[in-house]
C-alpha positions as MATLAB code, in Angstrom:
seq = 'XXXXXXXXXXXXXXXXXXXXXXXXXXXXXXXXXXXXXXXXXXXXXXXXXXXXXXXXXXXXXXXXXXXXXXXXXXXXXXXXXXXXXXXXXXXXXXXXXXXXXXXXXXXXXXXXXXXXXXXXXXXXXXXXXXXXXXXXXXXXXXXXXXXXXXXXXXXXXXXXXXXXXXXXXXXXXXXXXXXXXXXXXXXXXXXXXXXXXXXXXXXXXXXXXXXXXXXXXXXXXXXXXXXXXXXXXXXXXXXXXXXXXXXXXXXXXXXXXXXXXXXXXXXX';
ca = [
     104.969  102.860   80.470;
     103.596  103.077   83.894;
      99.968  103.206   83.026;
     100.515   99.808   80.583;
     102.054   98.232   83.473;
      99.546   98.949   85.625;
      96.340   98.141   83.146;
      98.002   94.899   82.438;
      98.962   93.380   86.083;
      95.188   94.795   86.458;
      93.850   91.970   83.818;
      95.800   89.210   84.964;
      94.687   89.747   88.147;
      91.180   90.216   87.303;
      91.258   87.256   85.750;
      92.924   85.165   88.133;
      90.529   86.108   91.411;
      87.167   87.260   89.640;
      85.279   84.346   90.969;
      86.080   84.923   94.425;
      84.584   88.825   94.659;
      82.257   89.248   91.379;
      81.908   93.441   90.356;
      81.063   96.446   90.027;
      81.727   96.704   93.634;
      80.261  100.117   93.824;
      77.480  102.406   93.047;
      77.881  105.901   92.030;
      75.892  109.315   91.237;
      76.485  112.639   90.702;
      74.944  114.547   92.614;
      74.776  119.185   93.142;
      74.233  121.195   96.610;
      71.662  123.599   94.950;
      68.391  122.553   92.903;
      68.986  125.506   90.648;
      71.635  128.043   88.868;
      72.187  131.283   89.882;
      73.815  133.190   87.009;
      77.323  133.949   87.841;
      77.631  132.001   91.551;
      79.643  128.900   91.332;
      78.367  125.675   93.290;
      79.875  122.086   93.745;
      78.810  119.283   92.547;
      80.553  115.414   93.326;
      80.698  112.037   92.392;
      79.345  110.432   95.264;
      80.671  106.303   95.452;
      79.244  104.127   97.989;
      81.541  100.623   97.960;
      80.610   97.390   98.500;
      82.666   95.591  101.416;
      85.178   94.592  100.292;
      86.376   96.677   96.974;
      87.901  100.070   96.512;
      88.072  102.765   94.034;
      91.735  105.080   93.463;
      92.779  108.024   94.811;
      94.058  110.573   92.207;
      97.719  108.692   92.491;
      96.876  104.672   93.213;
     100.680  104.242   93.482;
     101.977  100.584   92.052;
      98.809   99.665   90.724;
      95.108  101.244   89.820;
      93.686  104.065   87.646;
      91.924  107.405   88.921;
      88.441  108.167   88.923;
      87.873  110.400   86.242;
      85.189  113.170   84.633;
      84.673  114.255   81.398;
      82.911  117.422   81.097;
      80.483  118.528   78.481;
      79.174  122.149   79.553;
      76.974  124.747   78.630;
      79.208  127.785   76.261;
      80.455  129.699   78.942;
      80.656  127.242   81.853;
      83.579  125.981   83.587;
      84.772  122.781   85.457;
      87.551  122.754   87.825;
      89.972  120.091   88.387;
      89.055  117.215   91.253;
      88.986  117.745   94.543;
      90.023  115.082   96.454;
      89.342  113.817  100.235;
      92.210  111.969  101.892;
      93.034  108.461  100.693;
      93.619  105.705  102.838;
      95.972  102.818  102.071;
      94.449   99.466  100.264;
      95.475   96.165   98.721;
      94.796   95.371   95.289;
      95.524   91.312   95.623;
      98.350   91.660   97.150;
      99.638   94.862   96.155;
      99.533   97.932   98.373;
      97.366  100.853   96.700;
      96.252  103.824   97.920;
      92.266  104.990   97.231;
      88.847  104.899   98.441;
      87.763  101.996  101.162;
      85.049  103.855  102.695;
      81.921  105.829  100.787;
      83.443  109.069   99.769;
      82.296  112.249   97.415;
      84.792  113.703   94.766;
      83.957  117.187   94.520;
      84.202  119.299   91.626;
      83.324  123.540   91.150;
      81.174  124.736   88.448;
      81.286  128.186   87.553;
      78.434  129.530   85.472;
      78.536  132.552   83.127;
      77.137  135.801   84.456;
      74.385  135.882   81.546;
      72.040  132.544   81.118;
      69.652  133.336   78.186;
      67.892  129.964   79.190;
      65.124  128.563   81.782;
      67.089  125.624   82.285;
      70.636  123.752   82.167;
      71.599  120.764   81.366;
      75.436  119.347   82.809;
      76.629  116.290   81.525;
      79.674  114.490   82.555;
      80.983  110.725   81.801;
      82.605  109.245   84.566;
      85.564  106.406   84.531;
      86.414  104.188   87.337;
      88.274  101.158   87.926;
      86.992   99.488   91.398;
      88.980   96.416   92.230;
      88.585   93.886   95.410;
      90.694   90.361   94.653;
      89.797   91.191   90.701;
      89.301   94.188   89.336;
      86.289   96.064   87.423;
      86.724   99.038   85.175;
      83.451  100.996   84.646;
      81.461  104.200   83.244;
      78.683  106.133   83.283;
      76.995  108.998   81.415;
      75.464  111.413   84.018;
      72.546  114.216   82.995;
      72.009  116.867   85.371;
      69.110  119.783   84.407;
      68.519  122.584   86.371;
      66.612  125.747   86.135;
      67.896  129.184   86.474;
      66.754  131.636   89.190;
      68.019  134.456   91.262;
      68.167  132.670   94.757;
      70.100  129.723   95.219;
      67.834  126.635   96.710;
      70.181  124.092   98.505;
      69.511  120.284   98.097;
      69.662  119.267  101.947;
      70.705  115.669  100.849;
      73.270  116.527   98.336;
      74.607  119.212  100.442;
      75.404  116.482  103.262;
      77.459  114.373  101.347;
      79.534  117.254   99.898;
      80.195  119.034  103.564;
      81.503  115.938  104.570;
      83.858  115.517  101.375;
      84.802  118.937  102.464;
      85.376  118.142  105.839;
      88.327  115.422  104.585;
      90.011  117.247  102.086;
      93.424  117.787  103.647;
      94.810  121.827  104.355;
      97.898  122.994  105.057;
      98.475  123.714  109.065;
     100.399  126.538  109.729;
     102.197  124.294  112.506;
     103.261  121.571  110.058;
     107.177  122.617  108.014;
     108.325  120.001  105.697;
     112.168  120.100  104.309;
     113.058  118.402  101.595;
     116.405  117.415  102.187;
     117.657  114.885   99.145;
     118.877  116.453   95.801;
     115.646  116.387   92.881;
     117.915  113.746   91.088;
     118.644  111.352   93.775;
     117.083  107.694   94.042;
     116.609  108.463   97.578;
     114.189  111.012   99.149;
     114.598  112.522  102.883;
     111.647  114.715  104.150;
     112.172  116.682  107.608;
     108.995  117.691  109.025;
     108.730  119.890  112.247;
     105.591  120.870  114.202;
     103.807  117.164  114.174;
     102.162  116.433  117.178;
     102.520  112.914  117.277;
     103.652  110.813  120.098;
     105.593  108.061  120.008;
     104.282  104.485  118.233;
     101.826  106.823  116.094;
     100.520  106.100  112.540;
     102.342  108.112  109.865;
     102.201  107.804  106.242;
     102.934  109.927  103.513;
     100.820  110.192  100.220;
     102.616  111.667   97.497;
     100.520  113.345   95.311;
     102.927  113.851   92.220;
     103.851  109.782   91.687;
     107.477  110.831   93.596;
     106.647  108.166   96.101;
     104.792  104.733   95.320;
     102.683  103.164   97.451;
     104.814   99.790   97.858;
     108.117  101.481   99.166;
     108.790  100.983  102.918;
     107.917  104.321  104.238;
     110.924  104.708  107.753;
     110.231  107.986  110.061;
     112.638  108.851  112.784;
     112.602  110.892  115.096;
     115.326  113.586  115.831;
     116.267  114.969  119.553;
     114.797  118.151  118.713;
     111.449  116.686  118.135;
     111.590  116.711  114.093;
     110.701  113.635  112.043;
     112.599  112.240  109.035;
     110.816  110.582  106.404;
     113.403  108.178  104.320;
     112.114  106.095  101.425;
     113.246  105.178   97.919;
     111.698  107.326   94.911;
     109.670  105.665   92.689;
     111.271  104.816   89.440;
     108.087  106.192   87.794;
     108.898  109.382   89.568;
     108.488  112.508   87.313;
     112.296  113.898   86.744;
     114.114  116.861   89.008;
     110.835  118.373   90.465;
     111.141  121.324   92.526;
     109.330  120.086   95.758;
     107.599  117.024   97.109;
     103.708  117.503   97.545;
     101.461  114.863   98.754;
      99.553  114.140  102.339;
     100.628  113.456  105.508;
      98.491  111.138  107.570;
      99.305  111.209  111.448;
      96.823  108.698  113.366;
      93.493  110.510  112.069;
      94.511  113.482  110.798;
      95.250  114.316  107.262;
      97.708  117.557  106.361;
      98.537  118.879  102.673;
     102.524  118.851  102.574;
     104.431  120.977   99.951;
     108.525  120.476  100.659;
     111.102  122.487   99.520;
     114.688  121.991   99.586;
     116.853  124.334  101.938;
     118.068  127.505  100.494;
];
């Protein structure tokens, strides 16, 4: 229900403001850190997307409106794709809807694990790759990607790839061993409460949560307080697309700059 509500406020308001900001509003390529396959070593590859001003692409949940960049895998017998990897997502408008996704030029990374035994000089990775990329209108899109490369014993790093995909590394968010989160609302409640202890973050700072499990949407008033003991409280309503009775809330915490992965558990 969700994703039909979303595809179709998409097309009406694609259709109302494609004139003002024509697509695809982005260019993409997939690109590996190593010119070669060692058998057995996995290596990352990414989807790197470089916007134009003014659009965005989504974040793997956009929240009220937008799809997820996507990849379809077709490997090799005996290779392996993980799941995305995704940097931290910064808040966006689609029209006049808030969104959360991909402003700036960002690389989604993704590990390929080879088999231990190649019986070929070279290998070819394909992948298809779906995107919707929306400014004032929005601009669904895909491409068919080919990547060959031969097998050896050493690895030989691509210096350009590599760059991109250190930096994609660099902004995918980890868990700080500082940062406690506390889910305090009941899984079946139309309200959730967060209490988070260990933030660093003076008074007047920028805090957002991303949820990363569609708990949260992205156009519900997010309220933090702060407690005398230094704790913050996150209030906000749950998203009536909200999975039912999950056992935790896990998403991203954004405090001015930084970018923390959150998992919160009720009290025992």
């Amino acid at each position: 229900m969700r994703l039909f509500f979303t595809l179709v406020l998409l097309i009406g308001l694609a259709r109302a403001y494609d004139s003002q900001l024509k697509g695809p509003g982005l260019s993409v390529e997939l690109i590996a850190e190593n010119r070669n396959i060692v058998p057995g070593e996995p290596f990352t590859v990414g989807l790197h997307i470089h916007h134009f001003a003014g659009f965005h692409t989504y974040w793997k949940n956009p929240g009220i409106v937008g799809v997820a960049t996507a990849l379809d895998w077709t490997l090799p017998e005996g290779f392996t794709a993980s799941e995305i990897s995704w940097p931290y997502p910064e808040k966006s408008l689609m029209a006049t809807h808030p969104c959360h996704g991909y402003e700036r030029d960002v690389t989604l990374l993704v590990t390929i694990t080879p088999p231990h035994e190649i019986t070929t000089e070279f290998v070819t990775l394909s992948a298809r790759a779906i995107w919707m990329c929306c400014a004032k209108g929005c601009f669904p899109g895909s491409r068919s990607f080919q990547m060959t490369l031969p097998v050896s014993p050493d690895l030989i790093p691509d210096p350009s790839a590599k760059a991109h995909i250190q930096k994609a590394r660099a902004e995918i968010p980890q868990a700080s061993d500082q940062i406690h989160a506390l889910l305090l609302s009941p899984s079946e409640g139309s309200d959730l409460k967060v209490k988070f202890t260990g933030i660093r973050a003076p008074q007047g700072a920028d805090l957002y949560f991303f949820s990363g499990d569609h708990q949260i949407s992205s156009n519900q008033k997010q309220k933090f307080t702060r407690e005398s003991d230094g704790s913050l409280i996150l209030s906000v309503p749950r998203s009536e697309y909200s999975p039912k009775e999950l056992p935790s809330l896990r998403g991203i915490l954004k405090v001015n700059e930084s970018h923390y992965a959150i998992e919160a558990f009720p009290q025992h």
